[in-house]
C-alpha atoms as one frame of an Amber mdcrd trajectory, in Angstrom:
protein
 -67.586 -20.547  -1.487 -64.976 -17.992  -1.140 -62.847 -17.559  -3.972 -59.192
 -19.015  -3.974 -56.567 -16.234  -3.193 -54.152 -15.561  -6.313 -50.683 -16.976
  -5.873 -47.783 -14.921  -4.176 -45.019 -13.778  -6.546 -42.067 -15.969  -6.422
 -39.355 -13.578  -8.240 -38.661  -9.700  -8.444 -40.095  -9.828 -11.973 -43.400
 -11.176 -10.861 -43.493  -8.849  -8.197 -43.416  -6.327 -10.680 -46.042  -7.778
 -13.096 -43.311  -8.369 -15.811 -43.089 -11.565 -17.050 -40.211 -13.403 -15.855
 -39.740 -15.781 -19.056 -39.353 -12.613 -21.190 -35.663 -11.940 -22.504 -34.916
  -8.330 -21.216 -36.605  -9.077 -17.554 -34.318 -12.394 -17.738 -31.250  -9.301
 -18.984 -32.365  -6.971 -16.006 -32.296  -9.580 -13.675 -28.636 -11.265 -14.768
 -27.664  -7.440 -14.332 -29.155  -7.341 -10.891 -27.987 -10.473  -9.334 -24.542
  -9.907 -10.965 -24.505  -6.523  -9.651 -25.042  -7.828  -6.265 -22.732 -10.687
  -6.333 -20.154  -8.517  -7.522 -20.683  -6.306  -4.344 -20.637  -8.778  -1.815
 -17.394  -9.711  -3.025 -15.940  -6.337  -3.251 -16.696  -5.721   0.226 -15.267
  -8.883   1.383 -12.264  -7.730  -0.159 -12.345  -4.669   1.010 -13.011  -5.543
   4.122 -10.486  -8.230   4.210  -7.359  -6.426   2.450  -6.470  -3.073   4.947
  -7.963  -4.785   7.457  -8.300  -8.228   8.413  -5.066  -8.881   6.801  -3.541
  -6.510   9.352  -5.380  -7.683  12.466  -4.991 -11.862  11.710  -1.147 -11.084
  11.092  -1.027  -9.305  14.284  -2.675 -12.030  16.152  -0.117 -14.365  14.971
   3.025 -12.661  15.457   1.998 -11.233  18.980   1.655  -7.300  17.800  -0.840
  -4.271  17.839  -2.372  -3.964  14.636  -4.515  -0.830  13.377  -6.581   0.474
  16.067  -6.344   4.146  15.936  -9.203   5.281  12.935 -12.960   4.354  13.397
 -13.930   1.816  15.708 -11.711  -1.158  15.894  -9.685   0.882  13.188 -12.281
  -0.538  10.632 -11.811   3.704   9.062  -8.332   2.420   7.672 -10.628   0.968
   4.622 -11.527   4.605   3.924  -8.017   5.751   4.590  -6.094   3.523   2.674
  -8.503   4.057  -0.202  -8.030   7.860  -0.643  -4.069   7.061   0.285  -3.687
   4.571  -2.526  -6.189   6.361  -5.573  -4.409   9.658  -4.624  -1.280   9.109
  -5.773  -0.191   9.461  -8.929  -0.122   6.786 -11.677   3.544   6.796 -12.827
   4.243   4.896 -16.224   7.772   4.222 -16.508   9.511   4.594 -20.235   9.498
   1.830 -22.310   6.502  -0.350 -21.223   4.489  -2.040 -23.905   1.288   0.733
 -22.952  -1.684  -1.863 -24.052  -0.622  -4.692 -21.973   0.715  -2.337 -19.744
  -3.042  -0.945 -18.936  -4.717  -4.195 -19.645  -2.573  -6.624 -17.121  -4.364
  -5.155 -13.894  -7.432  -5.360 -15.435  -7.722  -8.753 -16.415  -6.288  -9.655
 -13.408  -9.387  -8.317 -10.926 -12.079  -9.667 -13.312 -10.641 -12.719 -14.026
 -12.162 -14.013 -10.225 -14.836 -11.911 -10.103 -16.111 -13.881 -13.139 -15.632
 -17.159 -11.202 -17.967 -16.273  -9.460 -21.064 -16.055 -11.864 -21.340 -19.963
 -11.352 -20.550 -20.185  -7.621 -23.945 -21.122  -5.322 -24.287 -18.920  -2.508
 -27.733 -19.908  -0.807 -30.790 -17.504  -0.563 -31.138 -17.191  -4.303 -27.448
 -15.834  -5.158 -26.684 -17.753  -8.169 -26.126 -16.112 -10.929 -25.942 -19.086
 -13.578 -25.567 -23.206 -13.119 -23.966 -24.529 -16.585 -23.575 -28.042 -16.738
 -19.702 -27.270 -16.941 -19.595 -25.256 -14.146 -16.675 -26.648 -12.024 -14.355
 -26.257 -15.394 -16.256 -22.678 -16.501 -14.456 -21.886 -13.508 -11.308 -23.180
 -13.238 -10.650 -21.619 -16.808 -11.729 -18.016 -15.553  -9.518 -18.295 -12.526
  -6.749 -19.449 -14.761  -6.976 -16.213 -16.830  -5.117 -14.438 -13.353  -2.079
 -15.848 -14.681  -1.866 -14.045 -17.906  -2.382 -10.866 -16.273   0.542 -11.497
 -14.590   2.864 -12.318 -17.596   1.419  -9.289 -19.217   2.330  -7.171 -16.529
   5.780  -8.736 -16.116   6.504  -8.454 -19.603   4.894  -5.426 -20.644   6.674
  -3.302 -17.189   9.972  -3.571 -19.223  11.623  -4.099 -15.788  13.829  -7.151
 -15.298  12.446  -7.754 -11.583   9.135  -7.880 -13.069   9.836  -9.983 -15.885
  11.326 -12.512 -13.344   8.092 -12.388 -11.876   6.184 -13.132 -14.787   7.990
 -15.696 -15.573   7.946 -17.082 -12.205   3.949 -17.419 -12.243   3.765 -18.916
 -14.996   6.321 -21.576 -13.725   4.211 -21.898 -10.793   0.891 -22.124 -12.222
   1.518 -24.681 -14.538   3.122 -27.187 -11.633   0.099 -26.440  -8.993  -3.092
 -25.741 -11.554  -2.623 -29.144 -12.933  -2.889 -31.339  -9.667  -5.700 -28.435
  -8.281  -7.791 -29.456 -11.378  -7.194 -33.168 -11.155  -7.723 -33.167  -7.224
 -11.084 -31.462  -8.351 -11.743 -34.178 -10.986 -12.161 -36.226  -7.727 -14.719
 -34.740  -6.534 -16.539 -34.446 -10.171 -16.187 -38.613  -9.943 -18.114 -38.870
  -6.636 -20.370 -36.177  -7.501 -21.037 -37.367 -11.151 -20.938 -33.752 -12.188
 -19.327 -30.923 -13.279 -22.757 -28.565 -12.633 -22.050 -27.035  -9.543 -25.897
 -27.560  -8.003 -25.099 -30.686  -8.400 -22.178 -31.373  -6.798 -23.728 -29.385
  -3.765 -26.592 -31.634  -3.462 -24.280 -34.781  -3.688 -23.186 -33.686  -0.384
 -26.500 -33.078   1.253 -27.098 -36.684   2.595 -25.729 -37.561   6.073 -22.724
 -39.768   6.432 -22.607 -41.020  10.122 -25.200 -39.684  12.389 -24.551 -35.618
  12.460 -21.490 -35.759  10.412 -22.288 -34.312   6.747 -21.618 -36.279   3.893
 -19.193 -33.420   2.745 -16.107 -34.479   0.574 -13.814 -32.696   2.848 -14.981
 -35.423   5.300 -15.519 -38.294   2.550 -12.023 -37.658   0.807  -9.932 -35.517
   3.394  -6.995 -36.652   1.949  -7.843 -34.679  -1.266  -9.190 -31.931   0.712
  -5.480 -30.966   2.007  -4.138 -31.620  -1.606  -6.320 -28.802  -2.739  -5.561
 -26.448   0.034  -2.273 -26.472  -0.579  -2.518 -26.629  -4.050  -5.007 -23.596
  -3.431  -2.036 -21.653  -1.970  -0.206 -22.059  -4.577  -2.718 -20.655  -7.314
  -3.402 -17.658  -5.246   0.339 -17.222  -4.467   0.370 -17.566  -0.672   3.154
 -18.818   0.924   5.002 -20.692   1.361   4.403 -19.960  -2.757   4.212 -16.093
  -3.090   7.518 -16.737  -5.390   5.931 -14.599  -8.274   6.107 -11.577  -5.492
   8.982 -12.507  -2.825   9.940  -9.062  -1.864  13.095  -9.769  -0.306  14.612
 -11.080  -4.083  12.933  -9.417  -6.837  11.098  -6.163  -4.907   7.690  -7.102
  -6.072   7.526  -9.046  -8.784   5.464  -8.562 -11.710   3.472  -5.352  -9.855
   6.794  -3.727  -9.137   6.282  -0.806 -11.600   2.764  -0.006 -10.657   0.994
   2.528  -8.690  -2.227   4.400  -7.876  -5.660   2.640  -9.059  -3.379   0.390
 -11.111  -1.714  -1.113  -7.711  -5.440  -1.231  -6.239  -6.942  -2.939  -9.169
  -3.504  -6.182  -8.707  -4.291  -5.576  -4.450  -7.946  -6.190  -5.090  -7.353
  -8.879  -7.759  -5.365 -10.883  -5.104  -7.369 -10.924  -2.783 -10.598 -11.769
  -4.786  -8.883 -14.509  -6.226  -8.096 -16.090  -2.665 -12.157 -15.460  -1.820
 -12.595 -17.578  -5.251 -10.183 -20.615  -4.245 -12.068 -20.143  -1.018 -15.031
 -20.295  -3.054 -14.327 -23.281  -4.854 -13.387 -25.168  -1.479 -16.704 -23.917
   0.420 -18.617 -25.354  -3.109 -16.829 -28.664  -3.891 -15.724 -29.639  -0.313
 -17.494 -28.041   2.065 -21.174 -28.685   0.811 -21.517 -25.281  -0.361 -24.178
 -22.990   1.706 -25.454 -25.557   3.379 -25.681 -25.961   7.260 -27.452 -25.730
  10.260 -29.634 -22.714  11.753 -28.023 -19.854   9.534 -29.629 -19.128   6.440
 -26.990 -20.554   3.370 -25.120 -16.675   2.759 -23.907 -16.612   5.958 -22.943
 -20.101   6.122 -21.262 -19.598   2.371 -19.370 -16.887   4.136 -18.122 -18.249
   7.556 -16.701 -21.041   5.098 -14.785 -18.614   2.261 -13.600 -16.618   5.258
 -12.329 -19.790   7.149 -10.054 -20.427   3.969  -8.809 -16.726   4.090  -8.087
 -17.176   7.688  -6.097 -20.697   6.477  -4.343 -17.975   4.085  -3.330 -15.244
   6.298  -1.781 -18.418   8.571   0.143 -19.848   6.342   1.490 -16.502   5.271
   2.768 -15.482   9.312   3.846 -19.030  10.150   4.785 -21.167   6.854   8.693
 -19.289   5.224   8.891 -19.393   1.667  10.347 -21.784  -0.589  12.857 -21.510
  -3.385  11.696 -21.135  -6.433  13.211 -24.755  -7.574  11.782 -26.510  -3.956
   8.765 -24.849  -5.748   8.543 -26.687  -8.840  10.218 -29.734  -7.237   6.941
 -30.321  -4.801   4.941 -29.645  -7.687   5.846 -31.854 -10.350   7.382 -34.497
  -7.850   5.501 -34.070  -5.099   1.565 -32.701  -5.702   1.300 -34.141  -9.465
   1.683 -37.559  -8.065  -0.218 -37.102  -5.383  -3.261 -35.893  -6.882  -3.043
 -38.359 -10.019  -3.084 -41.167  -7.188  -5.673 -39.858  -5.804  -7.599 -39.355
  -8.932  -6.918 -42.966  -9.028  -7.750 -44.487  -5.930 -11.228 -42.350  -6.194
 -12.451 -43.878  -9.476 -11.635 -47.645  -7.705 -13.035 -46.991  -4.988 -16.540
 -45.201  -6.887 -16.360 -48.371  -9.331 -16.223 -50.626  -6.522 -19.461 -49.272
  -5.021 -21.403 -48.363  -7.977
């Protein structure tokens, strides 16, 4: 009888003949797969900042966007990098240094932690708490006191009207984004973000997924624009609004300092995408194409939703702001928070 063949290793660790259940492998490994989370995302952003940005505006308003460096000017990613870390990195007198230097900061890792708990098919999945869906909520909510430290600490009034702006606008659109996500956590019967994929794994009416987006599309819009809010889109980009108060809270900063907000943005809008691909969208999951790619198509649907809404929707005023949020999308969402748990109860 020919003897059995050994079993093929399953993990990188294995594969190495290192055991997988020890605690530094299980250390090199978080470092690994956070290492290559973190990239994916930082390309995306790069990749989406100089120039998708550019060319989906373009499309919209009927212009020629960059076309002139590399091939389909994809080189302006290059050029805008060595443009933007070139210049120098002016402090202005009489900013409050430590929150000064700290603000940008906390700003870009704020979402790239979100993302520790976010599943992305083909293994990338860094951790799966049982409180996943609130782990990270309160990570992406940590944005917004970046942005009152660098509003406060710029010791420019523009700025501080900025601050002070995003904070008004967080606290009327992160309250009906969490409760429109409690929703979902009532169907699912889970915060663990596995979990809440796999609820949606089961199909609803012949091809049609059972994806919330489909089940409960009525909170599916309240989160998108609830979404745009939090990532201060417009018609909310009130904590920026160039044509009032210059920039906002990023008015007074420059060089790798300016990168670090630019980047921070635009992670943060891959995160809300993120969040809507996970909780709406049935996560990696489709048809054909392994789970990453699918993961992707959907976070870069909701950035294309984004860069819409920013050529065709014109801002608000700050009070129309707050108005639709405490009038309008607080009640909205707590009805729907309502009509969800009736409607579960009923069936269950």
């Amino acid at each position: 009888m020919a003897p059995e063949s050994a079993p093929l290793p399953e993990t990188l660790a294995e594969l190495a003949g290192m055991d997988p259940n020890s605690v530094p492998v299980m250390i090199l490994m978080s470092l690994i797969g956070a290492a290559l989370i973190g990239t994916l995302m930082m390309t995306n952003t790069a990749l989406a900042g100089p120039w998708a940005k550019r060319k989906i505006t373009a499309a919209f308003t009927d212009r020629i966007a960059v076309d002139r460096i590399g091939p389909f000017g994809l080189l302006i990613i290059v050029a805008d990098s060595v443009r933007l870390l070139s210049k120098e990195l002016i402090v202005p007198e009489g900013v409050d240094r430590p929150a000064w230097d700290l603000a940008p900061l906390l700003i870009a890792s704020s979402a790239l932690l979100g993302f520790a708990v976010i599943p992305m098919g083909n293994g990338l999945h860094l951790a799966d708490p049982e409180v996943g869906l609130a782990y990270v909520f309160a990570t992406a909510s940590m944005a917004s006191v970046g942005l009152v430290m660098a509003g406060y600490a710029s010791n420019n009034k523009y700025s501080f009207l900025g601050g002070l702006r995003a904070v008004a606008q967080n606290l009327a659109y992160e309250i009906p984004l969490i409760l429109t996500g409690a929703s979902v956590v009532i169907f699912a019967g889970s915060l663990q973000m596995s979990e809440i994929v796999a609820a949606q794994s089961q199909t609803l009416i012949g091809p049609l997924p059972s994806w919330y987006a489909f089940v409960n599309p009525f909170a599916f819009a309240l989160f998108m624009i609830a979404n745009l809010a939090e990532v201060g889109r417009n018609p909310f980009d009130i904590p920026e609004a160039p044509t009032e108060i210059v920039a906002g809270y990023q008015t007074e900063y420059s060089s790798v300092y300016f990168v670090l907000i630019y980047l921070g943005e635009f992670i943060h809008i891959f995160l809300g995408g993120a969040i809507i691909a996970t909780i709406f969208l049935g996560g990696p999951a489709g048809p054909v194409l392994p789970g990453i790619v699918w993961f992707l198509i959907k976070i870069w649907g909701v950035f294309l939703f984004t860069q819409w809404a920013r050529s065709a929707v014109p801002r608000v005023r700050i009070d129309q702001l707050i108005e639709i949020g405490w009038k309008g999308m607080l009640v909205l969402s707590l009805a729907n928070l309502l009509l969800t748990a009736v409607i579960v109860g009923v069936i269950a």
